[in-house]
C-alpha positions as CSV (number, residue, x, y, z in Angstrom):
1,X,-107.6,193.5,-117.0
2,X,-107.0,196.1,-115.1
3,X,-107.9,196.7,-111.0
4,X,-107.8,198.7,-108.2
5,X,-106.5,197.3,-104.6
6,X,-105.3,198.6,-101.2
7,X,-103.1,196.5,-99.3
8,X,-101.9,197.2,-96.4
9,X,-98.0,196.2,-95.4
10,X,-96.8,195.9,-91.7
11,X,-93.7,195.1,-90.1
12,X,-90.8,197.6,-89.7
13,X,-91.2,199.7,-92.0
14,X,-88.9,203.0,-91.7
15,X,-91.2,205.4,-93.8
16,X,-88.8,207.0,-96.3
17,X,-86.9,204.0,-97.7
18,X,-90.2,201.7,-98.1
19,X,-92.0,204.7,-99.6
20,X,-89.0,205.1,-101.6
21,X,-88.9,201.5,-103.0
22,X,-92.6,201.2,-103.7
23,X,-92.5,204.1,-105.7
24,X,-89.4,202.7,-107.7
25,X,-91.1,199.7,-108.1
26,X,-94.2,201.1,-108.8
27,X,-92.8,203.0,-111.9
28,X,-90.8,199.8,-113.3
29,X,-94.4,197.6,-112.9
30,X,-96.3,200.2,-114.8
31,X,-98.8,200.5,-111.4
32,X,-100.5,203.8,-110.0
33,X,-99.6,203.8,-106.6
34,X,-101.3,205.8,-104.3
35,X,-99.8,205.9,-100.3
36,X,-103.1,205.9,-97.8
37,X,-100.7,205.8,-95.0
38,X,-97.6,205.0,-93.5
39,X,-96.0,204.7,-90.0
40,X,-92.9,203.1,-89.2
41,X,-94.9,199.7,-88.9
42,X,-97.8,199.9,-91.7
43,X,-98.0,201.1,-95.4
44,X,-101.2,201.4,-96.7
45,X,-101.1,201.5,-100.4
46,X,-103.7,202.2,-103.2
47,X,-102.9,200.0,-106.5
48,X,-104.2,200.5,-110.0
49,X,-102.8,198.6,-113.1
50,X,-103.0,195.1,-114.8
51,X,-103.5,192.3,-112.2
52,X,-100.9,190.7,-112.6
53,X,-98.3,194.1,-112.1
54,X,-100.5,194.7,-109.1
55,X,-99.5,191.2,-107.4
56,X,-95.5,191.1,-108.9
57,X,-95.7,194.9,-106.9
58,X,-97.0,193.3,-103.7
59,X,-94.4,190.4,-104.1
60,X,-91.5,192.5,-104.5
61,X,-92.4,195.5,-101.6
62,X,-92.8,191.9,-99.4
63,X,-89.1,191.1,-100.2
64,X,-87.6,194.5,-99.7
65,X,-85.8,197.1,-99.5
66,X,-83.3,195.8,-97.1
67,X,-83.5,198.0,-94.4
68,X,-87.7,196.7,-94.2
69,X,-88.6,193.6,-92.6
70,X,-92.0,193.2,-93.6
71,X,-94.2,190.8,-91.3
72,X,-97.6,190.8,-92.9
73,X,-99.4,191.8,-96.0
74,X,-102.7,191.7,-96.6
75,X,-105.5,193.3,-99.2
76,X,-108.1,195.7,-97.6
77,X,-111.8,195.6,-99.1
78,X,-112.0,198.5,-102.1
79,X,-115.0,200.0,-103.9
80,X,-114.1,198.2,-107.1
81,X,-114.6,194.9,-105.6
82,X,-110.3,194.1,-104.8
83,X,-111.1,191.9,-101.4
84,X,-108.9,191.0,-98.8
85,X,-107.3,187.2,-98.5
């Protein structure tokens, strides 16, 4: 099944190497990312793809790159029905 959700990342974030390692690991999980936007503390980021991509994409941009502590993540409300939690 495939879905649509924005989640938004904060922490500290330096903008090119976290915008760098979600689109890396955006193209290995087979998800349409789409940045909403970014600051050096919060990444807002449009996903498309099978559920389960979606979530291994959030997991990983949680864990990395090293240079990016992230504190928080959370899911933002989305027309197609993605909710926060």
């Amino acid at each position: 099944m495939t879905t649509t959700v924005t989640v938004e990342f904060t922490g500290d974030l330096p903008p090119a190497p976290f915008a760098a390692f979600a689109a890396h690991r955006a193209a290995r999980l087979s998800v349409v990312h789409e940045v909403v936007a970014q600051d050096a503390g919060r990444a807002v980021i449009r996903l498309t793809g099978a559920a389960a991509l979606v979530e291994a994409f959030e997991m990983a941009l949680s864990l990395g790159p090293a240079e990016c502590l992230v504190r928080d993540v959370r899911r933002l409300e989305t027309a197609s029905g993605g909710g926060a939690r």
